[in-house]
C-alpha positions as CSV (number, residue, x, y, z in Angstrom):
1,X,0.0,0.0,0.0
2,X,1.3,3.4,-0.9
3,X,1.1,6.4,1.8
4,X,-0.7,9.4,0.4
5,X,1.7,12.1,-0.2
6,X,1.6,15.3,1.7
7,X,0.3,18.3,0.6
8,X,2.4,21.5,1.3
9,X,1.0,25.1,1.3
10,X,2.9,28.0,0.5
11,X,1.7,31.3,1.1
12,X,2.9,34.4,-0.8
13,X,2.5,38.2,-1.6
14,X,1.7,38.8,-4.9
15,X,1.8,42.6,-4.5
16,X,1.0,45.7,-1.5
17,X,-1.2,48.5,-1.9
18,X,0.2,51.1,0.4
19,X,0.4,55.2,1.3
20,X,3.3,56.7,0.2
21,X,2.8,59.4,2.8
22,X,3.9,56.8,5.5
23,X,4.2,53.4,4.3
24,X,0.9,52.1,5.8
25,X,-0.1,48.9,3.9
26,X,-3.8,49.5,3.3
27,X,-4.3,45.7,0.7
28,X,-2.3,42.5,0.5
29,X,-3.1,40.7,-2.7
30,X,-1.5,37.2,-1.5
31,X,-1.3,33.7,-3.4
32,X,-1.6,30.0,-1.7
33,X,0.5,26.8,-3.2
34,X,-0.7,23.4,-2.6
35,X,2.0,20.8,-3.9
36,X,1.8,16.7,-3.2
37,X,4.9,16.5,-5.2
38,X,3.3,15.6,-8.3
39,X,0.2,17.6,-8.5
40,X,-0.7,20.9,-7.9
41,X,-3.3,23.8,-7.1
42,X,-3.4,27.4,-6.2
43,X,-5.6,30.5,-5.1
44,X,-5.4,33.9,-5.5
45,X,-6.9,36.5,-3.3
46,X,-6.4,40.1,-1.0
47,X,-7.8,41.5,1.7
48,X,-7.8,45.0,3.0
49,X,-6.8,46.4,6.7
50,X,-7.3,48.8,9.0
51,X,-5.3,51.2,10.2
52,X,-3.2,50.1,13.1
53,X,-2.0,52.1,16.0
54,X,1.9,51.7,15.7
55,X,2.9,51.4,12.1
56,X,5.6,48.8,11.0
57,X,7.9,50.7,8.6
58,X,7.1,49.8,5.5
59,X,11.3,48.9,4.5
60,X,11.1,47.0,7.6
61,X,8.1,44.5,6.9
62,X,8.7,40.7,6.0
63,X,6.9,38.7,3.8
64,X,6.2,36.1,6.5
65,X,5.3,39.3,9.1
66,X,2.5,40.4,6.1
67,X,1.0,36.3,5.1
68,X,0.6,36.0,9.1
69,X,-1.4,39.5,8.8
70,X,-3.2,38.2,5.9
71,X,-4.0,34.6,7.6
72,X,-5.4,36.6,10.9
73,X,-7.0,38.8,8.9
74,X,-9.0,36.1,6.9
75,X,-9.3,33.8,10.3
76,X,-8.5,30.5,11.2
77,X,-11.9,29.0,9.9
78,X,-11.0,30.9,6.1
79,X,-7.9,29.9,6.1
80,X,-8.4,25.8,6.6
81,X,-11.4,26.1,4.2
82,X,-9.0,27.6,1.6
83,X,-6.0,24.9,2.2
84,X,-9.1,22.4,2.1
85,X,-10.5,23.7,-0.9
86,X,-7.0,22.7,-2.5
87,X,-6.6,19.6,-1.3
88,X,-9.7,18.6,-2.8
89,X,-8.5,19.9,-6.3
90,X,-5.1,17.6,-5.7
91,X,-7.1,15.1,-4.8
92,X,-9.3,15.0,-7.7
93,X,-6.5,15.4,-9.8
94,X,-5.3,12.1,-8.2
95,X,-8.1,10.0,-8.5
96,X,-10.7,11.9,-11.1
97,X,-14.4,11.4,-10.8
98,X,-15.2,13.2,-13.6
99,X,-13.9,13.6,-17.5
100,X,-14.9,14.5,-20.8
101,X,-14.7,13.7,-24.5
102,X,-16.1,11.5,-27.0
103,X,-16.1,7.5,-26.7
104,X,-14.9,7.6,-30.4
């Protein structure tokens, strides 16, 4: 019997909407990876903030600092539906229920 292969997740920024006046980061557009090794799926989305008290400097923010934003913003509840969302395209790649075409 073969083991399922696991699924990673990357999460990325695509791109940052910000205010030039003082670097506050006002949209995230951010992408998620899911990878088994042999297939793969991904998502595409942003989300907006509010205005914090203590602004980051904008030359000082980190990828990881602004996905971990993005992943709070969206909650925990979003974020496993989206990672499960993917998972159920790999998986469907793996073992299709579904095709299309001609029998001739």
């Amino acid at each position: 019997m073969t083991a399922t292969p696991v699924t990673t997740f990357t999460w990325k920024i695509a791109q940052l909407e910000r205010e030039t006046s003082d670097g506050f980061v006002f949209t995230a557009h951010y992408t998620v990876d899911a990878n088994d090794g042999t297939y793969s799926a991904s998502a595409y989305g942003s989300i907006g903030f509010e205005r914090p008290e203590n602004l980051i400097p904008y030359s000082e923010l980190t990828e990881n600092e602004v996905v971990g934003w993005v992943q709070d913003a969206l909650g925990e509840e979003k974020v496993t539906d989206l990672e499960d969302g993917l998972q159920t395209q790999i998986d469907q790649q793996r073992n299709p229920t579904q095709a299309s075409g001609v029998p001739w």
